[in-house]
C-alpha positions as CSV (number, residue, x, y, z in Angstrom):
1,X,19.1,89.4,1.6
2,X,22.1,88.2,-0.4
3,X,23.0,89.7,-4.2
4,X,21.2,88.6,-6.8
5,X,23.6,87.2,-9.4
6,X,21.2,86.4,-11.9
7,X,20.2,90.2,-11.7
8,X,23.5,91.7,-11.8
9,X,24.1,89.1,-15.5
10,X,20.3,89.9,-16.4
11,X,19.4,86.3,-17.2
12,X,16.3,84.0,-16.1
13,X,17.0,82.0,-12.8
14,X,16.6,79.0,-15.1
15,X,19.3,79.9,-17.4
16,X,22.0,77.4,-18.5
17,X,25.9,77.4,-18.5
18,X,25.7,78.7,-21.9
19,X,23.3,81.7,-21.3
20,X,25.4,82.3,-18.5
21,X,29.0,82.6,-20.8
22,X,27.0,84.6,-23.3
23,X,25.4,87.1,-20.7
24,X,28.9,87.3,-19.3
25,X,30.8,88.2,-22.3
26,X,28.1,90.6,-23.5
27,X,28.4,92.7,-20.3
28,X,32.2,92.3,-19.1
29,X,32.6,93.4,-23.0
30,X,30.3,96.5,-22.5
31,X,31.6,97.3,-18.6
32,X,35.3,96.5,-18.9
33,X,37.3,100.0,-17.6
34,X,39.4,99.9,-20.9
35,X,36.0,100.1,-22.7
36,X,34.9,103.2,-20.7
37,X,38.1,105.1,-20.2
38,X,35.2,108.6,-19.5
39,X,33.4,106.7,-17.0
40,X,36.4,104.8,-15.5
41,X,35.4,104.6,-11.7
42,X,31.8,102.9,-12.4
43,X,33.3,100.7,-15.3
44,X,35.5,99.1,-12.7
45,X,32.8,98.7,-10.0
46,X,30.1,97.0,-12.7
47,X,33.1,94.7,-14.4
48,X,33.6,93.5,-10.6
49,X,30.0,92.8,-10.4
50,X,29.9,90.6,-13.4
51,X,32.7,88.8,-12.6
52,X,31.6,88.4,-9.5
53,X,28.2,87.3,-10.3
54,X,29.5,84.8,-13.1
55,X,32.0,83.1,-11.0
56,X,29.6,82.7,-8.3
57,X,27.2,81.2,-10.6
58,X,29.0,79.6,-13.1
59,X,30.6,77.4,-10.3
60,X,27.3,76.8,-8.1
61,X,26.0,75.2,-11.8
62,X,29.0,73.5,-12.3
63,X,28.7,71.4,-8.7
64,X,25.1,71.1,-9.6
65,X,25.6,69.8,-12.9
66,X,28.7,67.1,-12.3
């Protein structure tokens, strides 16, 4: 089974571009390593997630939505 994006950004599977941005920002803000210079290691492993899970999504919405 592949990853779970809308998981990883903890928003509904119907969620719009918007909720998307906002779950984005809310998380990369919490996770990025400069944010979490004790916890470094696992900062840098969840802010690849999110980006991760946001670009993935954020462009499969944008094809779907022309």
């Amino acid at each position: 089974m592949g990853v779970d994006y809308y998981n990883i950004l903890k928003v509904n599977r119907n969620a719009n571009d918007d909720d998307l941005k906002k779950a984005y920002r809310r998380l990369a803000m919490k996770w990025h390593p400069d944010k979490n210079p004790n916890n470094k290691k696992e900062a840098e492993t969840k802010f690849k997630q999110i980006s991760e899970a946001y670009e993935a999504r954020f462009c499969v919405s944008s094809l779907l939505d022309p």
